[in-house]
C-alpha positions as CSV (number, residue, x, y, z in Angstrom):
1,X,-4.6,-13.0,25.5
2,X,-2.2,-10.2,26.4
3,X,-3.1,-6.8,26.0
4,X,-1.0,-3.4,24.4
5,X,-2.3,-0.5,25.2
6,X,-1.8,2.6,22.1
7,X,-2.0,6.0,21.2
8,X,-1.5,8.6,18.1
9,X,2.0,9.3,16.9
10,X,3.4,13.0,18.3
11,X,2.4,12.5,22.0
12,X,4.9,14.8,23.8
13,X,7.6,13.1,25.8
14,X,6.1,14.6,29.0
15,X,3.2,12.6,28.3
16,X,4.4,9.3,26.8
17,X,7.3,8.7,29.1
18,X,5.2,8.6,32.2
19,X,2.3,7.1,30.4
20,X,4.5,4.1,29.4
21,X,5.5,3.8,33.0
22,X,1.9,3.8,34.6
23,X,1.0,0.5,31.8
24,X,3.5,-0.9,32.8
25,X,2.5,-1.0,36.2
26,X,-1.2,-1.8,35.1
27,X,0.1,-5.2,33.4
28,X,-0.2,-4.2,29.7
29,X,2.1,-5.8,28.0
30,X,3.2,-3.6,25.4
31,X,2.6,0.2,24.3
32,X,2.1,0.9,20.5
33,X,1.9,4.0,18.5
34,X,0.9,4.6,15.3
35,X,2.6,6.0,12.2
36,X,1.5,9.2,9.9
37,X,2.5,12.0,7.8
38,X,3.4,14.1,10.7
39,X,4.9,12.3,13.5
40,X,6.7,9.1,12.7
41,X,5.5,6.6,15.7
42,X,9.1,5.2,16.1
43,X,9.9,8.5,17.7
44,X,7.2,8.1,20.1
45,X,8.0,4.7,20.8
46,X,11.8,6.0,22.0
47,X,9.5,8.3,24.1
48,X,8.4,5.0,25.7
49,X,11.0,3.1,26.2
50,X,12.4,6.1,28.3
51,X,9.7,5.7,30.6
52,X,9.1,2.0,31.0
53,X,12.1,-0.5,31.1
54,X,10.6,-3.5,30.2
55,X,7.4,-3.4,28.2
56,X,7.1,-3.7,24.7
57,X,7.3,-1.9,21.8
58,X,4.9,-1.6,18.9
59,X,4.6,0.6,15.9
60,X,1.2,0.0,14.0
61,X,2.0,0.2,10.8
62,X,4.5,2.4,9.0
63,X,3.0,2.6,5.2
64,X,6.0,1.2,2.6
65,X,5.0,4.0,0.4
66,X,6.2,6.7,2.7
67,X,9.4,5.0,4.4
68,X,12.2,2.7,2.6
69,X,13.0,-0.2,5.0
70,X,16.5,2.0,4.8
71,X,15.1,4.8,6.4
72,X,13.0,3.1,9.0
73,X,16.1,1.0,10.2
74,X,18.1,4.7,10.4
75,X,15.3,6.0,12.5
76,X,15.4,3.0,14.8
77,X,19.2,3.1,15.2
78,X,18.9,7.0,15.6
79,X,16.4,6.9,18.0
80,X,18.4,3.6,20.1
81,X,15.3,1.7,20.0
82,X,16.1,-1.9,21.6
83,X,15.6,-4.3,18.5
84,X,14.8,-7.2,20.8
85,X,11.4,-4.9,22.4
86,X,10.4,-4.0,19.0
87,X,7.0,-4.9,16.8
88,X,7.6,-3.1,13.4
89,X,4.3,-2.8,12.0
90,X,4.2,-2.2,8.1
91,X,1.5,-1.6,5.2
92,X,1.5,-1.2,1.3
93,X,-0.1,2.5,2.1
94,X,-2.3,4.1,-0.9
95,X,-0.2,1.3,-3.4
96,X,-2.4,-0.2,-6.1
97,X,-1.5,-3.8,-6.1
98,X,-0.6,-3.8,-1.7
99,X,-0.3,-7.5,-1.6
100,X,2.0,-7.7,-5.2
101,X,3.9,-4.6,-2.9
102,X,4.3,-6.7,0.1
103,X,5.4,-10.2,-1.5
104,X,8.2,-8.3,-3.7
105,X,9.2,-5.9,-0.8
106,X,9.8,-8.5,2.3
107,X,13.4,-10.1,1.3
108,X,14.3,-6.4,1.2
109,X,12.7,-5.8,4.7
110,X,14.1,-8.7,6.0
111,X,17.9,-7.6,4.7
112,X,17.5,-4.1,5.9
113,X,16.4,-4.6,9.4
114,X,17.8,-8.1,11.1
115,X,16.7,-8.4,14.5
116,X,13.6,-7.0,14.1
117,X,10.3,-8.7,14.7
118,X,8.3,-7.8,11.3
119,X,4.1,-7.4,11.7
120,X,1.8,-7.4,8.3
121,X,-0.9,-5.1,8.6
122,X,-4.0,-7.4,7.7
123,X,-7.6,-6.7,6.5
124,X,-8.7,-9.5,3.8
125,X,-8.1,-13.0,3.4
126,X,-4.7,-13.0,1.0
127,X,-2.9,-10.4,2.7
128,X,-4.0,-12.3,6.3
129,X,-3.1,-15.6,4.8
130,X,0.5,-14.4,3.7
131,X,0.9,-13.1,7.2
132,X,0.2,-16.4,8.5
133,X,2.9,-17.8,5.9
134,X,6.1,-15.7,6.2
135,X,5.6,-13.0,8.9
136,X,6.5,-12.9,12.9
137,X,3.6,-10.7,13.4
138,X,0.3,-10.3,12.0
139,X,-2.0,-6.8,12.9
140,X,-5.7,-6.5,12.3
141,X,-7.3,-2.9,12.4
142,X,-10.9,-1.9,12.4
143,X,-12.4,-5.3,13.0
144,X,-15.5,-7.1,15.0
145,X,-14.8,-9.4,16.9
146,X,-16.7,-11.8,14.5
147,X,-14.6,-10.5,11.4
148,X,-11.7,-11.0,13.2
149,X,-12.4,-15.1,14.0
150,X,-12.5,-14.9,10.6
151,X,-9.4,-13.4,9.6
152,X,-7.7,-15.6,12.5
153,X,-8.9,-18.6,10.2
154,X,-7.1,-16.9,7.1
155,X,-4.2,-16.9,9.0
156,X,-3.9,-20.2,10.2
157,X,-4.5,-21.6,7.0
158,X,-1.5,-19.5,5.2
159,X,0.9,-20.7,8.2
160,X,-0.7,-24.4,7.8
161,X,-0.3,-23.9,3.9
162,X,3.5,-23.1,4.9
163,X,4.1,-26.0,7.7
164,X,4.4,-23.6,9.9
165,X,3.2,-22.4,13.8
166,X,0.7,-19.8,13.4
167,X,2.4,-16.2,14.2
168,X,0.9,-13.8,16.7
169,X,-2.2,-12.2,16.2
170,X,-2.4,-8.1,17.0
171,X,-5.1,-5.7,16.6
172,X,-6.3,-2.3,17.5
173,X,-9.6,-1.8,19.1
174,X,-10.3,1.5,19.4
175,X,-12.0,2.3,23.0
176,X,-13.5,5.2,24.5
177,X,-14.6,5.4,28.1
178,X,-16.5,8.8,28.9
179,X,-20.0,9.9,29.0
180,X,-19.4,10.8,25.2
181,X,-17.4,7.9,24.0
182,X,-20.1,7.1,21.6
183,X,-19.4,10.7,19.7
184,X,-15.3,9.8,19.9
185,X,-16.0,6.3,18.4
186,X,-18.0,7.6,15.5
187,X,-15.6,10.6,14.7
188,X,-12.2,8.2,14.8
189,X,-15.1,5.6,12.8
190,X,-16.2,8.2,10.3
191,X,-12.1,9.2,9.1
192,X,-11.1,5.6,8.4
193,X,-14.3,4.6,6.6
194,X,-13.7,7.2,3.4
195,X,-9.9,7.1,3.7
196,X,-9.3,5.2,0.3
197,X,-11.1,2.2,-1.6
198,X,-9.3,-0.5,0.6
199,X,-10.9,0.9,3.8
200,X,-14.4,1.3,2.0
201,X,-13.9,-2.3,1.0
202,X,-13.0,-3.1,4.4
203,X,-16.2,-1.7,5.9
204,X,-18.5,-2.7,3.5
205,X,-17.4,-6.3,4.0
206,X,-17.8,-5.7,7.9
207,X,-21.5,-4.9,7.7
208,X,-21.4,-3.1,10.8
209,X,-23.6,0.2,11.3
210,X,-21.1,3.0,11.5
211,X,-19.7,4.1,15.4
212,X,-19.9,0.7,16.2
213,X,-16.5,-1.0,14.9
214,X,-14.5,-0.7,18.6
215,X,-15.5,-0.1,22.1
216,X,-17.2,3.0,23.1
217,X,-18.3,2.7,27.3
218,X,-19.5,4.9,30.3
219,X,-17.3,2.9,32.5
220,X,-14.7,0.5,32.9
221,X,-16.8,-2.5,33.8
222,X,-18.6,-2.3,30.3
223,X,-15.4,-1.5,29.1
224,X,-13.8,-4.8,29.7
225,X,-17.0,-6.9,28.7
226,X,-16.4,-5.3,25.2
227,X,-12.6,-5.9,24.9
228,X,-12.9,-9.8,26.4
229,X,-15.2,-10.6,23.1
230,X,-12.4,-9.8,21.3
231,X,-10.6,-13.4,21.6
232,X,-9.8,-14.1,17.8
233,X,-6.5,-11.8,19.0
234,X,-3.7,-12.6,21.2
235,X,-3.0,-9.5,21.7
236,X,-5.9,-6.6,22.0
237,X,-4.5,-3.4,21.7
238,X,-6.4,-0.7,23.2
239,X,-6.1,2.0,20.8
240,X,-7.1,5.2,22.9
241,X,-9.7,7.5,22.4
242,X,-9.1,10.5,24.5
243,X,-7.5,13.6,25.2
244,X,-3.9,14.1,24.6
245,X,-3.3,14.8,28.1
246,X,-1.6,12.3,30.9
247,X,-4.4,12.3,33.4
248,X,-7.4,11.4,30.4
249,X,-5.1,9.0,28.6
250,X,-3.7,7.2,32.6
251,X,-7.9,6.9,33.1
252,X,-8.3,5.2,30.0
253,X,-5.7,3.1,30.8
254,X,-6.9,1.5,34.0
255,X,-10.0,1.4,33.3
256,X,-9.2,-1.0,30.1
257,X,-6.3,-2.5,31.9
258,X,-5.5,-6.3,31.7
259,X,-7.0,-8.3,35.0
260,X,-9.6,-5.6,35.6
């Protein structure tokens, strides 16, 4: 198990450069952002890759339904994003039919951006399962670590299905660690759960009582027992809760950091 370590779209450069750089130095293996309507997370990723040379780089997900493949592959090549450090993350967004959207958009994907190392964003078992069978990456998002041993199973059986090696297995786990990391859980919780009928879905399936669904600590120690019970992923990434500010986000980071 390796671990990421992510953040919101639109953190200023004088925060992400040097936040990249003190992971890096903590052992985290990649840094993530991800991607909404106003910041685009493959901007912050160049932010990044400014200040660390040789971590990672993850974007968790861009939604299909706001960005052609076209576009995203201008913004990379804009932006002088390193291909070979790159995770593109992507999702259906509010589509009906997201799997039907996924299938039919992938040979597309695939033409528009060679090189690139192409994530699913995964909640239930089809969309895990064709993860498993035709992606380099599969990303889980708002998960126990119960539900997601489950979902790991969906995606071994779509790669199995397709005589193929199981691809790697990413997901955020958002984790606070402050005296009021229970409140920050619960309000980052409380957006996702009434976001659309996919996440209500989601939740409802989870049977989890709500501010619960991540890792909300007073210290690191407690911390790190939380994100270790996460094993169904083989790479946990530590989606922070905290202010937007180096020194809040740098303390989250070590205290979560891998070999802690």
């Amino acid at each position: 198990m390796s671990r990421g370590f992510g953040v919101t779209a639109g953190l200023t450069p004088e925060i992400a450069s040097p936040l990249a750089g003190r992971c890096e130095e903590l052992g985290y293996s990649s840094m993530w952002s991800n991607d909404h309507p106003g910041a685009r997370g493959l901007e912050t990723l160049a932010e990044y890759a400014k200040g660390a040379e040789r971590i990672e780089l993850g974007v968790a997900v861009i939604a299909l339904d706001r960005q052609t493949p076209e576009e995203i592959a201008a913004d990379i090549d804009r932006l002088g994003i390193d291909r070979g450090r790159l995770w593109l993350g992507l999702g259906a967004g509010f589509t009906k039919k997201p799997l039907t959207t996924m299938r039919e958009a992938l040979p597309g994907i695939r033409e528009a951006l060679p090189g690139v190392r192409l994530v699913l964003a995964a909640m239930g078992p089809k969309m895990s399962a064709f993860g498993g069978a035709e992606w380099d990456g599969v990303f889980f998002n708002w998960m126990t670590p119960e539900y997601a041993a489950q979902a790991r199973e969906w995606v071994e059986g779509g790669a199995g299905e397709a005589g193929r090696e199981p691809p790697p297995i990413f997901g955020y786990v958002r984790t606070a660690v402050a005296t009021d990391a229970e409140q920050r859980l619960a309000k980052d919780e409380s957006f996702y759960r009434d976001l659309h009928q996919g996440y209500r879905d989601h939740f409802d399936r989870l049977g989890a009582p709500e501010g619960t669904v991540g890792v909300a600590a007073e210290n690191g120690g407690d911390a790190q027992a939380e994100l270790s019970r996460h094993r169904a992923l083989d790479t946990v990434v530590v989606r922070a809760l905290a202010s937007a500010n180096f020194e809040d986000m740098s303390a989250l980071a070590e205290a979560a950091a891998p070999g802690v």
